[in-house]
C-alpha positions in Angstrom: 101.1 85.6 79.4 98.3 83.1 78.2 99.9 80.3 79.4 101.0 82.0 82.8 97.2 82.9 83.2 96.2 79.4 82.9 98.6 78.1 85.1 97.3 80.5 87.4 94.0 79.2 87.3 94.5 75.7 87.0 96.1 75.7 90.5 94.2 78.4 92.1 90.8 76.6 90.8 92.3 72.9 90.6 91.1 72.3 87.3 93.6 70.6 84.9 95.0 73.1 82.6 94.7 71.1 79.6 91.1 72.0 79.9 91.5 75.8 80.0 92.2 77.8 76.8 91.9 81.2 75.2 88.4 81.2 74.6 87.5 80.2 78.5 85.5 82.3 80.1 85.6 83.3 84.0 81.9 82.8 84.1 82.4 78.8 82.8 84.9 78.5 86.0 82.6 80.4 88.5 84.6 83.1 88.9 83.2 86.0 90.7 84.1 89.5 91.3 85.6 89.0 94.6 87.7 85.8 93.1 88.9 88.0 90.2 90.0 91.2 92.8 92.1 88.4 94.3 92.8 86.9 91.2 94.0 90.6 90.2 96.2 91.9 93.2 98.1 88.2 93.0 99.1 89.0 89.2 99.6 92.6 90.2 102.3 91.2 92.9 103.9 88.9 90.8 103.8 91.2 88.0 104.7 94.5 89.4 102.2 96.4 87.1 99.0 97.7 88.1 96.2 96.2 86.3 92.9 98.2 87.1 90.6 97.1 84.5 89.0 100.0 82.4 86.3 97.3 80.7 84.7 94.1 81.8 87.2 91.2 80.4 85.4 87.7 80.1 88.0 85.3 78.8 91.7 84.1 79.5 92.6 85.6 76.4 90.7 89.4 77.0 93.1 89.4 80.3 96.3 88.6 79.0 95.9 90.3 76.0 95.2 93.5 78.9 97.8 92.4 81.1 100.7 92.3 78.2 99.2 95.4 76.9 99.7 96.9 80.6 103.8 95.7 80.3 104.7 97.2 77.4 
């Protein structure tokens, strides 16, 4: 799910993945709420899961820790 995430991000923010990790944080891309609702309902889509956060997330690696914890 990590990688998925960054590859998510890297073409939805056009920053070169290599420069995205675990440990990035949505702030350091300038993400705001709006762009993570968006960001959200896309994964939900390709995902087929619903992924309403119950708690702030502020890294890649918070969300797809959620997200796989949301597919099993």
């Amino acid at each position: 799910m990590l990688e998925k995430l960054i590859q998510y991000l890297s073409t939805e923010l056009d920053v070169p993945a290599e420069e995205l990790g675990r440990d990035t944080t949505f702030e350091s891309l300038h993400l705001d709420s709006l762009d993570t609702v968006e960001m959200l309902m896309d994964l939900e889509s390709e995902l087929g899961v619903d992924l309403e956060l119950e708690e702030k997330v502020s890294t890649i690696g918070e969300l797809a820790d959620f997200i796989e914890s949301k597919l099993d």
